[in-house]
N, C-alpha and C positions, 0 to 999 in steps of 0.2 A: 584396351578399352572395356574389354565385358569384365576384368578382374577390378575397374576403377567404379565401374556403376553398379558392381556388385556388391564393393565395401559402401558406397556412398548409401545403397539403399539399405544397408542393414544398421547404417547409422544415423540416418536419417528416420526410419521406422520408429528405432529406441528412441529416436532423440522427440519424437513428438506427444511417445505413449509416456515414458518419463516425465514429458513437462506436462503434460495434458493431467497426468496425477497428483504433479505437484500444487497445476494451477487449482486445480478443484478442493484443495485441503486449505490453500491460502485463502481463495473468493471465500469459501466457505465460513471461515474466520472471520474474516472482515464483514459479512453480512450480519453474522451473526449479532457484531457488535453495531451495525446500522438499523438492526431490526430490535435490539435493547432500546435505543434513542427514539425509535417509533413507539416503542410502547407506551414510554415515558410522555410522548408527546413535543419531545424535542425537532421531532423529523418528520414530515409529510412522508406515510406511507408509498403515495405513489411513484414517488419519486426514486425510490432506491436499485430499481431496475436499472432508470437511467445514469443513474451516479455509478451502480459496478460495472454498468458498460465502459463508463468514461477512465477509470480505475484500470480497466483490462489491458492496457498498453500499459501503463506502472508495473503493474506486476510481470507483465511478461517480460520486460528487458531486465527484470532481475534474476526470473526463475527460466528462461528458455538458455543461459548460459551454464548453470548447476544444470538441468535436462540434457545438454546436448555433450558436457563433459562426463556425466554418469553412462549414459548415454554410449559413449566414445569404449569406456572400461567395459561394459557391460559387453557390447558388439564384438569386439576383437577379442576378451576375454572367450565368450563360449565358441569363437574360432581355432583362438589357442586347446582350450578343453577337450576339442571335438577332431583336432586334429587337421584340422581345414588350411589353418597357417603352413604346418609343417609339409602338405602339401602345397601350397604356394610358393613356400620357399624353394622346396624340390624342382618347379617350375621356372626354378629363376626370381624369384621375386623379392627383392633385399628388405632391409628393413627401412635405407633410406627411400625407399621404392613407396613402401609403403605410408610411410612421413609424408611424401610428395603426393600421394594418393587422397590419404587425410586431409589436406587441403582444399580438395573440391567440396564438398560438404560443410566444412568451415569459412569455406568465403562466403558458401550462402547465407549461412547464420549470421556471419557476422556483418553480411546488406541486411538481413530485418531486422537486426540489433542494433545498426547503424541509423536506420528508418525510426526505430520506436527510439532511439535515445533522444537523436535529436530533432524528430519535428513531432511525429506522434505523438510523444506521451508526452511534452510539455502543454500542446493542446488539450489533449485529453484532461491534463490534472485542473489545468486553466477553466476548463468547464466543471468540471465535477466541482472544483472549491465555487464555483459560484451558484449551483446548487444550493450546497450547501448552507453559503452564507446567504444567498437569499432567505434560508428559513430561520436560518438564526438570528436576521434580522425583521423578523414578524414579534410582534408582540406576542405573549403570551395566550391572551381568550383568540387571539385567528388559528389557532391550533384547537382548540376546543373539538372535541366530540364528542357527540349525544352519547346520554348514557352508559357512561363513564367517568370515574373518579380519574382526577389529574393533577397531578404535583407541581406548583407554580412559583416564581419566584425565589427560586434557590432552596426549595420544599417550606420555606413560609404560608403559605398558602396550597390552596384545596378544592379544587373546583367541580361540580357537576349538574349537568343539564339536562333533563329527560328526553328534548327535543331540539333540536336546530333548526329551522326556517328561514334560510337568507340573513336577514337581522333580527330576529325575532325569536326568542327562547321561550322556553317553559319549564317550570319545575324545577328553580335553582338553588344553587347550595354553595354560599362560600365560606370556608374557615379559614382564619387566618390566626397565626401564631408567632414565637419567638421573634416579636420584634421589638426594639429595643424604644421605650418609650410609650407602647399602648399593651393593654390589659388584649388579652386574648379572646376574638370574638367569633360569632355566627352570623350569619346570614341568610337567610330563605325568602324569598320570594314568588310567586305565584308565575310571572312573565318580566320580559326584559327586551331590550331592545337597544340596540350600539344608537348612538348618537353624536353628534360630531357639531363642537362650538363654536362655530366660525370665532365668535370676538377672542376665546385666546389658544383658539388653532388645538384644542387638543380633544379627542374622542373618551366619550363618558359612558359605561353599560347602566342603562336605566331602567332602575328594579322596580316591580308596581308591586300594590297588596302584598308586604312582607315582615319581616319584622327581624331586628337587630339585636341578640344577647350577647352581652360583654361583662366578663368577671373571669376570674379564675376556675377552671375545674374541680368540683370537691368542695367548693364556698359554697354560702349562703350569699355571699357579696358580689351582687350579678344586677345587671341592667339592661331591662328590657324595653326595647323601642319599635314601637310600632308603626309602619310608614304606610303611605297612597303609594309615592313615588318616593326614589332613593337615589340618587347619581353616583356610582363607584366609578372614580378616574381610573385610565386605562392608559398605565405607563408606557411611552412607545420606548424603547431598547437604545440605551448609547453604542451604536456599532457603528465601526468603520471597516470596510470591506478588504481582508487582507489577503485575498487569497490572488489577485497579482502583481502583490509585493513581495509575494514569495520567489527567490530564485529559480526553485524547480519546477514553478510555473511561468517563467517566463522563456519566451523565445529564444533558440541559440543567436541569430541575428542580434537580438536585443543585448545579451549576455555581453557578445563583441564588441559593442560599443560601450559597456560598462570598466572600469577601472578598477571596481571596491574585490576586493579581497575574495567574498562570498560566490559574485560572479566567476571570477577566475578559478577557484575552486570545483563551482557547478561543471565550467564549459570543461576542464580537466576531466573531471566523473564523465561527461557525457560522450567523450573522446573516445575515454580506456574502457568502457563498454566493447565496443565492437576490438578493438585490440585485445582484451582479455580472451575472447574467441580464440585466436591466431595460439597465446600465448598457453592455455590450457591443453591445445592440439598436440602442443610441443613438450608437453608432461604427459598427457594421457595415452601418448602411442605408447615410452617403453613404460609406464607403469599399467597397460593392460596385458603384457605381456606374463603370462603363468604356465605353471608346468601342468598337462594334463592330470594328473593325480592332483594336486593341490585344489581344483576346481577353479572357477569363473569369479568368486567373488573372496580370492586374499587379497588383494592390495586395491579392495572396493573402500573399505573404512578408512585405513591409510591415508587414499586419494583425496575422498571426502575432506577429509581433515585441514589438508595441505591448501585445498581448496577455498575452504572456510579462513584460514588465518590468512589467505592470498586476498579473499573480499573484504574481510576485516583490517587488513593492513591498508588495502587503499578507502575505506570507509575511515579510518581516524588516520591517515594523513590528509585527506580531505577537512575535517576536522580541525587539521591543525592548521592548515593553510586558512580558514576561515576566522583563527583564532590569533593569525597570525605568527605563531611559533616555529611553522617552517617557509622557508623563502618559497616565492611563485616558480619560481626558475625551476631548484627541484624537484619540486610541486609529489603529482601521483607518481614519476617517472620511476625515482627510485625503486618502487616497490614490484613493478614489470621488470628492472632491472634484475634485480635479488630473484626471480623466479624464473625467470629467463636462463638464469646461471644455470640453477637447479636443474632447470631442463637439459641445459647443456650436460651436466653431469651426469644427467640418467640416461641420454643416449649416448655419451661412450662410456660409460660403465660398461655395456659388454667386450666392445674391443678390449678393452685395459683389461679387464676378467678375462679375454684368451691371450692376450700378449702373456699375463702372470703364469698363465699353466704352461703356455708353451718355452717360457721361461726357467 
């Protein structure tokens, strides 16, 4: 028992600082690309906290499996290095010993991989897309803020305000370009104010003291209009809200009562999560095994690798089962199959290596 919670916490330690590193280089990424869209004005600043909260169970049933297999190489590697294994062995301790050992710590991972596949992060993404799409379905001026230039309309348009007051602006400025059918114009106005036309249901920014230039850049052939009041209609957005018609954001519950191709694919993916746990245990014990001289990290990139073309194999058979070019029946299985083997081969690779010498 102290030789089993002794491997468990030295793999469990790596396996948190490993994914703990992982996760802070991916969030980091994704922010970055959530805090571009704020800039732009596409995304409610305040909100981006709560969106990579909701994101955080996404990410981690992808990356706490890569952590807990590096993780696996890493631990037993500076064992082997250090000389720690070769006294275990001396103790008695086999190598199916220690396969059997590597299980405790991989069933735990593989309940919170279990947790995050299938209820957590469906929830999770099911709110974060609704964030989301709550903001992208706002029109363009409820994004506005003061004193600041904003790109509107597919960058057609140009907007800025000195001030914001509830409904109530000051100091505005709209340029609108490349559209097809009007001459290129300006806009200014002194004050403004949202208004809303009951008779044909749609909201107007109503511009007071301003005036209107329209012509070409670099012309003499320009028009200018000068207004009291100006009504600029305020297109509301054709959006339909798609973020729980998304597969990956629906419930595994839900998933089971679907039929279509895509479902059966998802609930596959969300299965061999917590199985790929099991299935890497059973590669990473003898490919962490190295010779003290060789060091802790030769058959780390190797592993990597195997690794990667083990998640990429079941990412485009999933693929294909949504595309329908491989049958549901086969579905992801094949591809645990095929590595499963591989594992089998690398743990009797050593008997068959002393059968041959002693041979």
């Amino acid at each position: 028992m102290i030789i089993q919670r002794y491997l468990a916490k030295e793999v469990l330690q790596s396996t948190f600082a490993v994914t703990f590193v992982l996760l802070i280089i991916i969030m980091c990424g994704r922010f970055i690309k959530y805090l571009a869209q704020a800039a732009a004005g596409k995304v409610d600043a305040s909100i981006l906290l709560e969106v990579m909260a909701y994101r955080l169970p996404g990410f981690l049933e992808l990356i706490l499996p890569l952590g807990f297999f590096i993780a696996l190489l890493l631990a037993y590697g500076r064992l082997y290095a250090e000389h720690e294994m070769t006294v275990l062995s001396a103790c008695g301790m086999s190598r199916s010993q220690l396969l059997l050992y590597s299980f405790l710590p991989a069933t735990l991972i593989a309940i919170i991989i279990a947790a995050l596949s299938l209820w957590i992060s469906p929830y999770s993404l099911q709110k974060a897309h609704s964030l989301l799409n709550a903001q992208e379905a706002k029109s363009d001026v409820d994004t506005l803020k003061p004193a600041r230039f904003q790109s509107m309309r597919n960058g057609t348009m140009t907007t800025y305000t000195k001030d914001i007051n509830g409904d109530e602006l000051s100091s505005i400025f709209i340029a609108t370009q490349n559209i097809e059918g009007q001459l290129p114009s300006v806009i200014t106005a002194k004050t403004g104010r949202f208004v809303f036309n009951e008779t044909y249901g749609q909201r107007y920014l109503l511009l007071r003291d301003g005036a209107r230039y329209e012509g070409i850049p670099g012309t003499a052939d320009y028009r200018v209009t000068f207004f009291e009041q100006y009504a600029q209609h305020i297109a509301e957005p054709e959006f339909q809200d798609q973020g729980y018609k998304q597969v990956d954001a629906q419930s595994t519950a839900e998933l089971m009562q679907q039929d279509s191709l895509a479902a059966s694919a998802t609930l596959q993916w969300r299965f061999s999560l917590p199985l790929l746990i099991v299935i890497v245990t059973l590669v990473g014990v003898p490919l962490s095994y190295t010779s003290p001289r060789k060091g802790r990290y030769t058959k780390l990139f190797p592993a990597i690798i195997l690794y990667l073309l083990y998640v990429v194999g079941l990412n485009s058979a999933r693929g294909s089962i949504e595309k329908g070019k491989l049958p549901v029946e086969l579905g992801l299985w094949w591809v645990h199959a095929v590595v499963i083997l591989i594992a089998l081969f690398l743990l009797a690779l050593p008997s068959w290596r002393r059968r041959l010498y002693k041979g």
